[in-house]
C-alpha positions in Angstrom: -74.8 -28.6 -70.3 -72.9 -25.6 -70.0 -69.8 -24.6 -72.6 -67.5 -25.0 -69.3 -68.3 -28.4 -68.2 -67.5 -29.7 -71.5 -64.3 -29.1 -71.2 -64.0 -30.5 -67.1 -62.8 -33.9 -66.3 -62.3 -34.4 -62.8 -59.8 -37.6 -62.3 -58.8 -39.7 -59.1 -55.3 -39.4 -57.9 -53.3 -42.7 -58.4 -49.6 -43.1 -59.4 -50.5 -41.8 -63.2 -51.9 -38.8 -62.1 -50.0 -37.7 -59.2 -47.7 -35.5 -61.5 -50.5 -34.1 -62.6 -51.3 -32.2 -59.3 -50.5 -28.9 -59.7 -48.0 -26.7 -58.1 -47.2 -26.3 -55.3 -49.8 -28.9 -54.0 -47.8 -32.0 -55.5 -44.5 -31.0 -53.1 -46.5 -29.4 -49.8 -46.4 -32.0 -47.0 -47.4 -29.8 -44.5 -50.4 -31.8 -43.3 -49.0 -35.6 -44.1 -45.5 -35.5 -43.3 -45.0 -32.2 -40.8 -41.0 -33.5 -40.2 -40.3 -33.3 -44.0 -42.4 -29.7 -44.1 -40.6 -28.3 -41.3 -36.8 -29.2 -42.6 -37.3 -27.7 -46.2 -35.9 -30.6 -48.2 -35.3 -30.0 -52.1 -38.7 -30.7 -54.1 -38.0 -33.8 -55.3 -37.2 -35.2 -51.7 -40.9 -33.4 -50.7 -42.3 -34.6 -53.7 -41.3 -38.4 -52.9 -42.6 -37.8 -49.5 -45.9 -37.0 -50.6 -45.7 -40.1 -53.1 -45.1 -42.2 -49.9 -47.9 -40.8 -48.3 -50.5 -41.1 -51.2 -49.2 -44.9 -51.6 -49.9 -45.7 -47.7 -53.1 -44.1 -48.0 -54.4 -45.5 -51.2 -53.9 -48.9 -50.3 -55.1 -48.4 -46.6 -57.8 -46.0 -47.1 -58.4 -46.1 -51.0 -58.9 -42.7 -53.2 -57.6 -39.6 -51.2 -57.6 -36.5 -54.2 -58.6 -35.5 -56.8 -57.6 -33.4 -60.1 -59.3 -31.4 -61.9 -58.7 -30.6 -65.5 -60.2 -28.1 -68.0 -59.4 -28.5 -71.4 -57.0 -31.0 -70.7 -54.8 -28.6 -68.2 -54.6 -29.5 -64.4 -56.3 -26.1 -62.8 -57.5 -27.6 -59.2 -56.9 -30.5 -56.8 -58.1 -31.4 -53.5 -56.6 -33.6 -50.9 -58.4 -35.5 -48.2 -58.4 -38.2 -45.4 -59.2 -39.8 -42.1 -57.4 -37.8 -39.4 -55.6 -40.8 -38.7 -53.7 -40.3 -41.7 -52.9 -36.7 -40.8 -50.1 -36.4 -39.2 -49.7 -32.6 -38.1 -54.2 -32.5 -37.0 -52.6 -33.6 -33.4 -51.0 -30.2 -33.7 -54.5 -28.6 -34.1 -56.2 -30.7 -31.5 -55.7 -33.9 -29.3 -58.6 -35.1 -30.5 -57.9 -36.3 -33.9 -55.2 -38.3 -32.6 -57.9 -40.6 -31.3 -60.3 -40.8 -33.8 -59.1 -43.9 -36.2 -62.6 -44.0 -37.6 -63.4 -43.5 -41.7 -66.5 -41.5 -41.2 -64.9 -38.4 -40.9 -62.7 -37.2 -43.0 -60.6 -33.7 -43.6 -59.8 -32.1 -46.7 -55.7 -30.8 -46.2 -56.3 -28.9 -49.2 -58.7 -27.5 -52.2 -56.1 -26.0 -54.5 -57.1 -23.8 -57.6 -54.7 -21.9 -59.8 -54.7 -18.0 -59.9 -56.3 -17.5 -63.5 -59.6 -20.2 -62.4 -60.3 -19.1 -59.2 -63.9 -17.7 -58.8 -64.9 -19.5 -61.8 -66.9 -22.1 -59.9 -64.1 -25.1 -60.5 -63.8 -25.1 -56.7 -67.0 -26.0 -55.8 -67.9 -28.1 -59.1 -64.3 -30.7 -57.7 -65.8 -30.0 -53.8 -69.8 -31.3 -54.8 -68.0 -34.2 -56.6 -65.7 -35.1 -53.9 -68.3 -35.0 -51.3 -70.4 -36.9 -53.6 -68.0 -39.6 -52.9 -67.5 -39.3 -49.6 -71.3 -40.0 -48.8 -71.7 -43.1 -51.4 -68.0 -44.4 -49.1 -69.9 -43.9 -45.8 -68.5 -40.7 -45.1 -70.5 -38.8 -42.9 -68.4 -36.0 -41.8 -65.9 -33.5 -43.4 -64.0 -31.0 -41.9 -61.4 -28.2 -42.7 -59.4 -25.2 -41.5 -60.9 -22.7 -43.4 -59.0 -19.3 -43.8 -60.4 -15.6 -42.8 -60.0 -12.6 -44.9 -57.5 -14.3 -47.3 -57.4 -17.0 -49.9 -53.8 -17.8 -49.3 -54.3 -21.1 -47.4 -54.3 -25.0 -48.5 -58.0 -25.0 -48.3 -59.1 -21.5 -49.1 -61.0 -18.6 -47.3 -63.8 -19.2 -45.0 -66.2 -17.4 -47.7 -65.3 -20.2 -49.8 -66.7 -23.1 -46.7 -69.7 -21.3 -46.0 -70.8 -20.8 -49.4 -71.0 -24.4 -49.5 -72.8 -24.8 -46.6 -70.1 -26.0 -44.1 -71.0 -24.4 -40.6 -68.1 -23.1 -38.0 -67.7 -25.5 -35.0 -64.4 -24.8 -33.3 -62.8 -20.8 -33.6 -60.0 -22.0 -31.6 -57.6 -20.8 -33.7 -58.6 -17.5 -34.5 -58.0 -16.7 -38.4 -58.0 -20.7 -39.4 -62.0 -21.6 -38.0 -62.4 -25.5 -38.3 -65.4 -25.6 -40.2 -67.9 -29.0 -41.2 -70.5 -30.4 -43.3 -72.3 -33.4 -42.2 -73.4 -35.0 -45.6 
């Protein structure tokens, strides 16, 4: 065991740790709550609008993120769901509006904060979280991956393919949807 992963503990998001998600993750409802994104409300309105979300889907769905902490210190979170429970993917393509199946799911967002990046935390919190998914059934994951920046919820395209998600829609030309089937 390395000197890093002493120091990791990667923790489920419940009402404990939900103020434990790092900025600006715990107030961005860009994916869950489009209406409350688009009007700009102060924080704590975005915040309690992301609470809201993470309630519905915890009790429908079960665990939807994750934290990571080193040495005690929130540095990474990711975020993830059924389309169903994502409101703006109808904005991306009709077809997740449809699709009210749990064997897919998308990650909104694999946060980690400038001074950790490129220090493997993003992939150690991904391989755990799609450890997950499979042992829930999950047989699909999906993203919008970023090209030729790292300034995006879910990070650059580099970033996907390193961890062997493969492109499947370039629709959108600098946010490819990419997928692993695990």
């Amino acid at each position: 065991m390395s000197y890093l992963n002493v120091h990791i503990e990667i923790v489920e998001v419940d009402e404990d740790v939900f103020n434990k998600i790092p900025i600006p993750c715990r107030s961005c409802t860009y994916w869950e709550n489009p209406k409350v994104f688009d009007e700009r409300p102060p924080e704590e309105d975005r915040v309690e609008a992301k609470k809201e979300w993470y309630r519905r889907v915890l009790e429908e769905y079960g665990t939807c993120g994750k934290v990571l902490f080193y040495k005690r210190h929130p540095v990474g979170y990711i975020e993830f769901a059924p389309p169903r429970f994502i409101e703006r993917l109808g904005e991306y393509d009709s077809r997740w509006l449809s699709d009210g199946s749990d064997d897919k799911v998308f990650i909104t967002c694999l946060y980690i904060v400038t001074g950790y990046r490129r220090k493997g935390f993003g992939t150690l919190l991904l391989r755990e979280t799609l450890s997950q998914l499979k042992e829930r059934g999950v047989r699909e994951v999906y993203t919008y991956a970023r090209l030729g920046s790292s300034n995006n919820p879910s990070g650059p395209l580099d970033f996907w393919l390193k961890n062997r998600f493969t492109i499947v829609n370039l629709k959108l030309s600098n946010y490819p949807l990419v997928r692993k089937i695990i």
